[in-house]
VEXPADO-701708 format. One line per 5 residues: number of its first residue (from 1); for each residue y negated, z, x of N, C-alpha, C. Coordinates in steps of 0.001 Angstrom, whole numbers, plus 500000, padded with zeros to 6 digits. Layout:
NUM	Y:Z:X:Y:Z:X:Y:Z:X  ...
END
This chain:
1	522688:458170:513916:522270:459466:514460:523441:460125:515168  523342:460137:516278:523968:461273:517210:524130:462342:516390  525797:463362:516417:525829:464107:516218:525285:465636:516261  524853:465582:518279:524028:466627:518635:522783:466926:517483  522195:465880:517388:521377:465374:516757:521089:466118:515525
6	522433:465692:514516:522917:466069:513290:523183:467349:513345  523880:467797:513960:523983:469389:514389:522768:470385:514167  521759:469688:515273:520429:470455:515396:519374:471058:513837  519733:469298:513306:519053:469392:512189:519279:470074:511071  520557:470274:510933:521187:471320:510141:520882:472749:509927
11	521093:473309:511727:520850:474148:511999:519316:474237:511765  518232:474132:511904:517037:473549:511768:516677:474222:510291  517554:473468:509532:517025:473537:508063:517828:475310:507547  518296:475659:508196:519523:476438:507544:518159:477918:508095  518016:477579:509353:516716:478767:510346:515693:478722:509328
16	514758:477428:508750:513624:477821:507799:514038:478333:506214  515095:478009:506130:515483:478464:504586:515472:479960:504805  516088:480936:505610:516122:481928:505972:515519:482417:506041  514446:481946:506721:513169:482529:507361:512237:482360:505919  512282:481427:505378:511257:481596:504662:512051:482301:503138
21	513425:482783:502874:513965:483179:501841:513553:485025:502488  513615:485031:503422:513233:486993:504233:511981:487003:503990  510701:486159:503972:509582:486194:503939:508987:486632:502189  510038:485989:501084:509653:486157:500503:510666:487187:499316  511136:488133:500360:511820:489061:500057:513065:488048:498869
26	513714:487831:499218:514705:486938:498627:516253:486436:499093  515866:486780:500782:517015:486616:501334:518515:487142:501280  518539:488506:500414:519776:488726:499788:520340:487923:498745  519979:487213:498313:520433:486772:497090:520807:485283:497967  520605:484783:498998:520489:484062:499502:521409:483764:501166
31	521875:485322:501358:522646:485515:502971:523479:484647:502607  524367:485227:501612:526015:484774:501850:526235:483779:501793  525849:482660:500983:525004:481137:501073:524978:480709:501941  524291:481270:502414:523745:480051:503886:524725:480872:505031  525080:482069:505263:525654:482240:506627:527093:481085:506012
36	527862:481323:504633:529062:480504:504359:528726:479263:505097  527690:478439:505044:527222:477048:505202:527294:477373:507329  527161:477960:507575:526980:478359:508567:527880:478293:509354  529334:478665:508445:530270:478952:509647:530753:478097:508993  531368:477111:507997:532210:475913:507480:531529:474644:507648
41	530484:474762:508013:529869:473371:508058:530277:472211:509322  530550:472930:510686:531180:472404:511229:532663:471225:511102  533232:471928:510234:534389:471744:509985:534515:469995:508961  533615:469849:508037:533467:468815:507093:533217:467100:508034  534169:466436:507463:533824:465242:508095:532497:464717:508276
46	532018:463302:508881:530914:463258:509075:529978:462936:507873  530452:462042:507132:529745:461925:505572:529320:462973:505209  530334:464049:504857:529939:465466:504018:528447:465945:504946  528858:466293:506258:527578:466661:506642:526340:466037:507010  526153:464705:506488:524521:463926:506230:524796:464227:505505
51	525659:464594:504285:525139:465112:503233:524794:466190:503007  525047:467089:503523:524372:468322:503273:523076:468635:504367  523051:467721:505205:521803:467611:505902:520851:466981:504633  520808:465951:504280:519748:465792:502851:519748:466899:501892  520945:467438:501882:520330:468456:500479:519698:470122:500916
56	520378:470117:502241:519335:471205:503194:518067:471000:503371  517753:469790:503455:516605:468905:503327:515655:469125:502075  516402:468800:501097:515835:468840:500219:515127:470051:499273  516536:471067:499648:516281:472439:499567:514840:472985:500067  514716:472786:501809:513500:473204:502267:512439:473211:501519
61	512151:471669:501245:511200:470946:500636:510546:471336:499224  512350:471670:497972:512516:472635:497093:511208:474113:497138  512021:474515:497863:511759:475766:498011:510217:476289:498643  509795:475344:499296:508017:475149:499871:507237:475206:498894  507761:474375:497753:506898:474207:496726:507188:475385:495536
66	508550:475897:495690:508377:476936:494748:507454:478685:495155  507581:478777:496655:506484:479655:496998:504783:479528:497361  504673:478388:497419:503261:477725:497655:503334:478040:498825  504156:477161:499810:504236:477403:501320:502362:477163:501664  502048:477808:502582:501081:477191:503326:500906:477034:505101
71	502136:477729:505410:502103:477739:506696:503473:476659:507007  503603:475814:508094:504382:475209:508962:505837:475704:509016  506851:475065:508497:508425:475917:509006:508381:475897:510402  507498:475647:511282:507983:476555:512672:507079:477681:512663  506421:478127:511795:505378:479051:511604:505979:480136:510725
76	506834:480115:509813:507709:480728:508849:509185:481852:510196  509522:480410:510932:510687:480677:511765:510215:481723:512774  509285:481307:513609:508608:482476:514655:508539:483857:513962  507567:483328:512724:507396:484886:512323:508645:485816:511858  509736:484971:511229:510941:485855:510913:511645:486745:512517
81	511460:485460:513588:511824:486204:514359:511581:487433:514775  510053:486898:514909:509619:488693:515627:509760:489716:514664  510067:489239:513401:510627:490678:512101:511676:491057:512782  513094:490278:512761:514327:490455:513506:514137:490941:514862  513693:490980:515699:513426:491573:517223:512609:493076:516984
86	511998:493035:515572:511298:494695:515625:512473:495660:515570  512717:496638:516434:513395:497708:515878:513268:498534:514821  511669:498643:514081:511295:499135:513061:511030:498250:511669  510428:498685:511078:509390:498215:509895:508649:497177:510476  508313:496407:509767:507000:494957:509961:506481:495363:508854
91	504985:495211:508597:504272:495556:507311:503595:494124:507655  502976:493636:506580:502630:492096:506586:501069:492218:505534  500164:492327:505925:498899:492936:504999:498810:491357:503744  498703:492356:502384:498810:491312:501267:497756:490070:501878  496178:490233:502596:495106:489506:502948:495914:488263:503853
96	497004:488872:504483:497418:487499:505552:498215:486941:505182  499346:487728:503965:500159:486567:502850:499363:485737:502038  498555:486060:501305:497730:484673:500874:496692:484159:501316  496202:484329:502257:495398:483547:503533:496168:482403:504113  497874:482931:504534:497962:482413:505915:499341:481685:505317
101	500256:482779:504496:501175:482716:503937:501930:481410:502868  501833:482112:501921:502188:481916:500434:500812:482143:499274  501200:480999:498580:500195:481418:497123:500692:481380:495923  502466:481903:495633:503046:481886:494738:503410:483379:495090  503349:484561:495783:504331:486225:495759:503729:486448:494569
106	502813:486235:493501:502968:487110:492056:504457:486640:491700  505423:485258:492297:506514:484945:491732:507863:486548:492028  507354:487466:492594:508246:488312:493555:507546:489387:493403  506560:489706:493284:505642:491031:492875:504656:490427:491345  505157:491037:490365:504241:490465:489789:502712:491435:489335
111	502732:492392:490055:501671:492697:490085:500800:492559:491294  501032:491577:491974:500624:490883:493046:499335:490780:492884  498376:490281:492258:496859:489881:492140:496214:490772:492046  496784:492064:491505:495942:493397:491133:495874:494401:492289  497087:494158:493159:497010:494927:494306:495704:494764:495562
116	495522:495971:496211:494534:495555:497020:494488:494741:498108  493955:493898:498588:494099:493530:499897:494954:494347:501142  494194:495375:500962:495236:496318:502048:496540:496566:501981  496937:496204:500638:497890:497182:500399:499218:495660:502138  500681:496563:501996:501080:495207:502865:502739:495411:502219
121	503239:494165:502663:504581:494030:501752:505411:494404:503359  506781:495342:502790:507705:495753:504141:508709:494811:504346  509203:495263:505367:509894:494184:505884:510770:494559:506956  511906:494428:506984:513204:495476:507609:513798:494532:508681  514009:494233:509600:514544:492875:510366:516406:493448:510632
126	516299:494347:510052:517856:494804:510533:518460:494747:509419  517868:494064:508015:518467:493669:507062:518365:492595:506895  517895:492149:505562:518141:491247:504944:515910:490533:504885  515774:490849:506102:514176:490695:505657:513118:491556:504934  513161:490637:504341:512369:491441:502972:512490:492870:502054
131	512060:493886:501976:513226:495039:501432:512681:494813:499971  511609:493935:499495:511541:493879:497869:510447:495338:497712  509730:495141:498628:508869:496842:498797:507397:496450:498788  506286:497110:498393:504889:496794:498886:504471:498437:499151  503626:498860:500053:502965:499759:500603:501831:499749:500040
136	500974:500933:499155:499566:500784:498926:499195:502349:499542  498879:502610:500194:498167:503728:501023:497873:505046:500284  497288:504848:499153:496934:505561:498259:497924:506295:497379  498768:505561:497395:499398:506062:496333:500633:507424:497121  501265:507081:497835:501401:508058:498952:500518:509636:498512
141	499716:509501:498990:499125:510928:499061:499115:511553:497414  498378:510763:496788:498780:511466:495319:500017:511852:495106  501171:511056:495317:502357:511420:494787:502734:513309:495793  502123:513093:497298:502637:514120:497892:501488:515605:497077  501072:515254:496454:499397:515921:495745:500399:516117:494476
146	500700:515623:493986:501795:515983:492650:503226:516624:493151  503380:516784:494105:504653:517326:494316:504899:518458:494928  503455:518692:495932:502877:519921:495887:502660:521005:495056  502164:520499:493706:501733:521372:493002:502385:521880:491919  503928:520741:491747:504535:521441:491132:505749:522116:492231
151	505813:522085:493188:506175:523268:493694:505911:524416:493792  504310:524607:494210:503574:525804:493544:503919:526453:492571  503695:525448:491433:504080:526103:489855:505534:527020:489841  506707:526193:491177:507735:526583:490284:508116:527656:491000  507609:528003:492041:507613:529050:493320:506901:529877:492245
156	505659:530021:491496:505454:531195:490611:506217:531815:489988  507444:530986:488861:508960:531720:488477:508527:532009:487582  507183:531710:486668:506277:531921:485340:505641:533112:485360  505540:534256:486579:504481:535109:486133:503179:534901:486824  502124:534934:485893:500835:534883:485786:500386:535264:486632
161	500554:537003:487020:499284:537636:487418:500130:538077:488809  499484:537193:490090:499512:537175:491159:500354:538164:491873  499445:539728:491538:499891:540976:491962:501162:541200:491785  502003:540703:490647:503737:540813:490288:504236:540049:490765  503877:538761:490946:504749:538344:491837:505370:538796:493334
166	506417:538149:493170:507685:538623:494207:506286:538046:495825  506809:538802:496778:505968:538258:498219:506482:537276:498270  507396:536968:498712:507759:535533:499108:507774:534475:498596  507288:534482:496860:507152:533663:496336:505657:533248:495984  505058:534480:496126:503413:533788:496558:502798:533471:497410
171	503888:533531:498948:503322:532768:499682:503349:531825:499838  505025:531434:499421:505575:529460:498695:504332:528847:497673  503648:529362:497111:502837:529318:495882:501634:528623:496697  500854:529584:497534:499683:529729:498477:500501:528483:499335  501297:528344:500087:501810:527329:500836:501709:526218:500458
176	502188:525870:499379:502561:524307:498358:500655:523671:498110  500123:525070:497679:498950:524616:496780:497945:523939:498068  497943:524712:499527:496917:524527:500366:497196:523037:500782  498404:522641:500876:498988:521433:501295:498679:520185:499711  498647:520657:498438:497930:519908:497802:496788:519705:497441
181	495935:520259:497938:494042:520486:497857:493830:519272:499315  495066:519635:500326:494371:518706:501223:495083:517280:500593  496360:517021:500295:497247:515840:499973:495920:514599:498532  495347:515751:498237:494667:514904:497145:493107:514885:497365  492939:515382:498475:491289:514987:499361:491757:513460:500329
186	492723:513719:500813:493465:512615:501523:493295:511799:501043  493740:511783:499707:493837:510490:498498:492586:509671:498205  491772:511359:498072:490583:510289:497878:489644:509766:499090  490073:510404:500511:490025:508848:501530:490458:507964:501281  491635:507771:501225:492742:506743:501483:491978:505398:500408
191	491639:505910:499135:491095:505353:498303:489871:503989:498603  488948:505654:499018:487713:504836:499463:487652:503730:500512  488434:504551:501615:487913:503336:502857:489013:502381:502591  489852:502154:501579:490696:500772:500938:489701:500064:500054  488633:500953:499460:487683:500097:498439:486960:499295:499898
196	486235:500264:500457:485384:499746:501718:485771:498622:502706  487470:498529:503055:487875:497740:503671:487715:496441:503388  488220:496572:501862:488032:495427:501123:486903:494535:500617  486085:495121:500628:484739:494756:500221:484010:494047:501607  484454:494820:502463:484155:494386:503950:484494:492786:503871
201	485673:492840:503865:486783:491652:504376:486190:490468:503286  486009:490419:502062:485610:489442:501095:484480:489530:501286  483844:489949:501140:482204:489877:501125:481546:489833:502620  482130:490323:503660:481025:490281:504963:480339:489482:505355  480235:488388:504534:478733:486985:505435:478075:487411:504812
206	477816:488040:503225:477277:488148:502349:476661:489854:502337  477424:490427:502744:476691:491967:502922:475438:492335:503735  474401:493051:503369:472876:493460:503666:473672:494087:504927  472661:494300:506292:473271:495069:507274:473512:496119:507044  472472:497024:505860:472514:498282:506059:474305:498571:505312
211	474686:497718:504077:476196:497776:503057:477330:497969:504109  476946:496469:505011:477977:496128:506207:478073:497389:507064  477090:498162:507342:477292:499233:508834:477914:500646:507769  477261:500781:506049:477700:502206:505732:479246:501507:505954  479698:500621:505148:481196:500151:504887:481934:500426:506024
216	481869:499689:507313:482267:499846:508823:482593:501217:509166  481511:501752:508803:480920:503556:509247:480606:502717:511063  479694:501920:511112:478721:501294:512101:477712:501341:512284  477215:501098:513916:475635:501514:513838:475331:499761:514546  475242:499158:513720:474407:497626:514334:473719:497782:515694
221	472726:498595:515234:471953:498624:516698:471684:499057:517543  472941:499839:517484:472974:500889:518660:474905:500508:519065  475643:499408:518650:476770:499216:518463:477869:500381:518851  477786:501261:517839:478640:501893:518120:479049:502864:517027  480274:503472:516888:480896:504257:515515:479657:505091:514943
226	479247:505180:513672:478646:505797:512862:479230:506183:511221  480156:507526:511634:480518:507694:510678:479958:508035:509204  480609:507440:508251:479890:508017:507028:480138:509119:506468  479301:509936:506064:479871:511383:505340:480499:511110:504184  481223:512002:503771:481956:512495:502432:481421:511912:501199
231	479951:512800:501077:479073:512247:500220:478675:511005:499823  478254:510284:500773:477664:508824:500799:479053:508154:500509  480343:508284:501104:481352:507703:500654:481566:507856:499060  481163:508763:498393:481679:509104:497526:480504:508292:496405  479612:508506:496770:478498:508000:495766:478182:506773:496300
236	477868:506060:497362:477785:504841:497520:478581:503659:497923  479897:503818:498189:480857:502898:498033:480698:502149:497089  481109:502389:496072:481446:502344:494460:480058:501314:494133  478734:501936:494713:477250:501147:493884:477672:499934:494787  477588:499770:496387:477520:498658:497047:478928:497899:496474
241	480445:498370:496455:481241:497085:496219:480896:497298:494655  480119:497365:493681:479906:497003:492333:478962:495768:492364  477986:495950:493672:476880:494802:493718:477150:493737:494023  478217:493828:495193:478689:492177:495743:479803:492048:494577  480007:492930:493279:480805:492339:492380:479886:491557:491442
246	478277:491882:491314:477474:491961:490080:477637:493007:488845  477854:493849:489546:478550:494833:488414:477457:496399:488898  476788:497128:488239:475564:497820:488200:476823:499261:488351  477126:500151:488976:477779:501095:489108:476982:502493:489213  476650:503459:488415:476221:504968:488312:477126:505717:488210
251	477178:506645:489876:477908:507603:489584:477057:509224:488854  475861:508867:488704:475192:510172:488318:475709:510870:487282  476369:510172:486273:477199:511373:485146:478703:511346:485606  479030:511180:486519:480843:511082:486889:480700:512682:487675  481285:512914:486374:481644:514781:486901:482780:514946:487765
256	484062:514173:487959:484504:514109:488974:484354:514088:490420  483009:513590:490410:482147:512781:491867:482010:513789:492113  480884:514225:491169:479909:515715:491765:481332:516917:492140  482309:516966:491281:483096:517861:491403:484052:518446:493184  484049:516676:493759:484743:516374:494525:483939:516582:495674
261	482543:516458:495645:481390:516602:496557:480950:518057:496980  481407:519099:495809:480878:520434:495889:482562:520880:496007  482402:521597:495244:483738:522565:495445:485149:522426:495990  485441:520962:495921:486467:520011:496457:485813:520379:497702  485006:519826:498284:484949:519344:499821:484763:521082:500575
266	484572:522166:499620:484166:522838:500542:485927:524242:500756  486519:523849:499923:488387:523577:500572:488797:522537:501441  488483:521882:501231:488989:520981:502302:488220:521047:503903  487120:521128:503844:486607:521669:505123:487386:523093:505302  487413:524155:504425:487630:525428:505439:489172:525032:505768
271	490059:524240:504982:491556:524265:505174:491715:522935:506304  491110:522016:506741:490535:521311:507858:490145:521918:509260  489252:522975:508776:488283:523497:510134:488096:524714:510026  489379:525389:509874:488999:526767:509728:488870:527177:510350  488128:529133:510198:487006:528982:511230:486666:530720:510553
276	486722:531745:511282:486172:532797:511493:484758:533121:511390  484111:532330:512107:482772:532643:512003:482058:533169:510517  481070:533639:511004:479977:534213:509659:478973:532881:509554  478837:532548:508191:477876:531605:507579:476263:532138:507946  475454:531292:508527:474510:532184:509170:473655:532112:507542
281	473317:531458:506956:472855:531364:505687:473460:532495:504556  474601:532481:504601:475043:533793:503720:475575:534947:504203  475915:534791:505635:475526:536191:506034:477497:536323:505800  478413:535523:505350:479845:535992:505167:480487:535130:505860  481573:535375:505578:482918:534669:506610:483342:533329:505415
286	483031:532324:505126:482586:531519:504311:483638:530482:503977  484129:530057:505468:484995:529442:505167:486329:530390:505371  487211:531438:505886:487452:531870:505378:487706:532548:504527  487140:532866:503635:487086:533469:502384:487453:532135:501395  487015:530718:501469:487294:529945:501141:488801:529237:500748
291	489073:529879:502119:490816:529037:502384:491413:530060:501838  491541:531855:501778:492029:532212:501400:492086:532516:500098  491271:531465:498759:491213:531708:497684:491750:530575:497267  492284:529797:497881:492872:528542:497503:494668:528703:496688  494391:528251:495677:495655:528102:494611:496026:527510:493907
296	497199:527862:493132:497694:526324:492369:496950:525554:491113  495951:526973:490995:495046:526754:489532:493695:525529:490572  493202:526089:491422:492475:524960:492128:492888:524055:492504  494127:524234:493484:494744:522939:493738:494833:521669:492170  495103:522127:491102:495217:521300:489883:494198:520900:489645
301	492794:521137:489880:491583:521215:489531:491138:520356:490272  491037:520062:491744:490680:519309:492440:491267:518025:492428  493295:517953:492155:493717:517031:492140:493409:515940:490389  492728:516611:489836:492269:516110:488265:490654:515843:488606  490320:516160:489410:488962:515600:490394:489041:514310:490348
306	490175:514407:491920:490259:513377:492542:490558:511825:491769  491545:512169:490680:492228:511572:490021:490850:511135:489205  489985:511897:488487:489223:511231:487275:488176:510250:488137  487907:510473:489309:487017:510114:489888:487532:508354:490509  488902:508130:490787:489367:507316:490895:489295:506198:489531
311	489564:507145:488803:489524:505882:487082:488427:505854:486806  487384:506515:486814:485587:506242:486511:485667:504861:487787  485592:505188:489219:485852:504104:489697:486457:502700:489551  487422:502737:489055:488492:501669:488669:487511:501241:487527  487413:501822:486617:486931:501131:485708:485256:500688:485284
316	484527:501541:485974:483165:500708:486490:483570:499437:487646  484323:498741:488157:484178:498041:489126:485242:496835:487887  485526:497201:486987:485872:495938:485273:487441:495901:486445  487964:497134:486186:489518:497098:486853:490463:497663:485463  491578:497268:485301:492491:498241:484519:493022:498902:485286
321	493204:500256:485724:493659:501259:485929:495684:501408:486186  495961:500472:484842:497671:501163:485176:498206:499936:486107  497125:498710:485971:497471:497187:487288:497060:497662:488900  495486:497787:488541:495422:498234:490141:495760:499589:490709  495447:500592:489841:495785:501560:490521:496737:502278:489466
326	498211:502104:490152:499308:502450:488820:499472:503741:489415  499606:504224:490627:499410:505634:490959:498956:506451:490413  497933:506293:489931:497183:506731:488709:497287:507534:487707  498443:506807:487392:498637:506986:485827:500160:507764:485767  500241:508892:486202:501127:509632:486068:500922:511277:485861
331	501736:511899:484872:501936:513216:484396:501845:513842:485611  501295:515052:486224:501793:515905:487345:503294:516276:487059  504113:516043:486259:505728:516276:486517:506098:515337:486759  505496:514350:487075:506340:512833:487061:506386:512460:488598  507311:513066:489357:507290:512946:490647:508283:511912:491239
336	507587:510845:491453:508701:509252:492218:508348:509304:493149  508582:508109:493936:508077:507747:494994:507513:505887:494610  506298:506226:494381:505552:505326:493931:505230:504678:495273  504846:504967:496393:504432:504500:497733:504954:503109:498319  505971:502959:497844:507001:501917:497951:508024:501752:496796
341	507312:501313:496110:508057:500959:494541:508359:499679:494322  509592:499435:493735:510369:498491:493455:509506:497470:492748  508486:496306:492905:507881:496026:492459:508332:494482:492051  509574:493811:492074:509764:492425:491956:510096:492452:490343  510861:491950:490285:511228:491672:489084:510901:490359:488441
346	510793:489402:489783:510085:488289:489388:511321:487209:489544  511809:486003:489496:512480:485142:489417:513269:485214:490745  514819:485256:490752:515155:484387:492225:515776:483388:492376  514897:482742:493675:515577:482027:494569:516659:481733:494985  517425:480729:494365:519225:480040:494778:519047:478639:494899
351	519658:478380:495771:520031:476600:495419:521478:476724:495915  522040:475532:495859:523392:475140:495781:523428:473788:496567  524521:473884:497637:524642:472546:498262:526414:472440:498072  526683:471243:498588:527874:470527:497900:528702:471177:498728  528747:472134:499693:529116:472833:500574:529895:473780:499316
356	528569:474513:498785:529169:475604:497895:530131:475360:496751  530386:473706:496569:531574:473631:495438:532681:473729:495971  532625:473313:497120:534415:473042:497631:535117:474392:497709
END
């Protein structure tokens, strides 16, 4: 073998190890390694380097099987590139890592199986690849819904009765709370059309037209956007992805539902679409009067809505609650940033070539 040759192949193996060590958030543990191999490899007589061409070799090969490669190392390499050429974030949707990907990331997330389809793993090209991060949509808004409201709380300064409080601190109060009535209506979008997406995506050969067009928010036969209301999201999501589960779902005693349908939605419309006008039915200024009664005692009320209505969900659809939806399961003082949480903790990725003893 020609050296050029030998050269190439090296290089070759050194590009998919990379590419596929960034892919599976691993490549720190893994830079200094391979760039070392990178810049000394030249240097080793010709023996040493067929030899470390076989164990680069072998490595690849290694390492395919420890992530459940399923895509091509020139398929691994492209895609790292265009990570590295983004100036931003790459988000990578969990559905196209084990579709297209890998069928070992519970080795790197191990709550990998419980997450939703939607959720997508990040990916930094101006680092090291992988940032060891997953994105779930949902969880985002709750946390900004909990952090809201204890700002509220603490902008009160502990007195009760409105009228004593300092001005400027009940308008911080009124400020924090209006921004968490909407942060945790948000949520419970974000929620739904992630249940809906999903149900879409697994089930669509199999969905009745009418499941397929509410899910979409589609009109089949008239092809074109048909959004779904509030309501129907709220009460029929949940029955249709329970059916393509086999799983019988009633929201008729989920006091959350009803809660989120009435008094929930009708803050969030006036703080949405507010609006002067007189209610021609009651004869008052409806939705204002609405927005301006909004507070930290409602804001808490709605966000314990949103929240119960999510775990009646979770757990009619035979989910545990602190796996799939760990957002969930937090104190209103317990303010992280769950949105992008450190989720590995799973085994890493090293090998060693004869490079690294000398």
């Amino acid at each position: 073998m020609k050296l050029s040759g030998l050269k190439a192949e090296i290089e070759d193996h050194l590009g998919i190890l990379e590419a596929i060590y960034g892919l599976v958030h691993q490549l720190k543990h893994n830079s200094s390694r391979l760039k070392q191999i990178r810049v000394n490899w030249q240097r080793l007589p010709r023996e040493m380097k067929l030899t470390l061409r076989d164990e680069l070799r072998g490595e690849v090969k290694w390492v395919r099987k420890e992530v459940g490669a399923l895509a091509s190392n020139e398929e691994y390499v492209n895609l790292f590139k265009q990570i590295r050429d983004n100036p931003g974030y790459v988000y990578i949707p969990k559905m196209t890592i084990d579709s297209d990907l890998f069928d070992n990331y519970s080795r790197f997330f191990p709550r990998w199986p419980h997450m939703r389809l939607h959720a997508v793993a990040i990916f930094d090209g101006k680092g090291d690849g992988g940032t060891g991060q997953v994105y779930e949509l949902e969880g985002p808004w709750l946390d900004d819904a909990r952090y809201f409201i204890s700002r509220a709380k603490v902008a009160e300064k502990g007195v009760a009765d409105f009228r004593k409080r300092a001005k400027e601190d009940q308008l911080e109060s009124l400020r924090y709370s209006r921004s968490a009535i909407l942060a945790s209506l948000n949520f419970v979008e974000a929620y739904l059309n992630g249940l809906a997406y999903d149900c879409f995506h697994v089930h669509h050969s199999k969905l009745p037209i009418e499941d397929h067009d509410l899910l979409a928010e589609w009109d089949s036969e008239k092809k074109k956007r048909r959004f779904a209301d509030f309501r129907e999201k709220v009460f029929k999501y949940p029955v249709v992805i329970g059916r393509q589960e086999g799983l019988k779902v009633d929201l008729s005693s989920c006091k959350p539902a009803h809660q989120l349908i009435d008094f929930a939605k009708e803050f969030r419309d006036a703080l949405v679409h507010p609006s002067p006008f007189i209610d021609p039915k009651t004869k008052e200024h409806t939705k204002f009067l609405i927005a301006t009664g909004a507070n930290r005692v409602i804001a808490e009320q709605i966000f314990e809505a949103a929240v119960g209505y999510a775990e009646f969900v979770e757990k009619a659809l035979g989910h545990e609650p602190t796996l799939s939806a760990p957002w969930l399961c937090k104190d209103l003082g317990e303010m992280k940033d769950a949105g992008t949480g450190q989720l590995s903790g799973g085994k890493t990725l090293a090998s060693k070539t004869s490079l690294d003893k000398k």
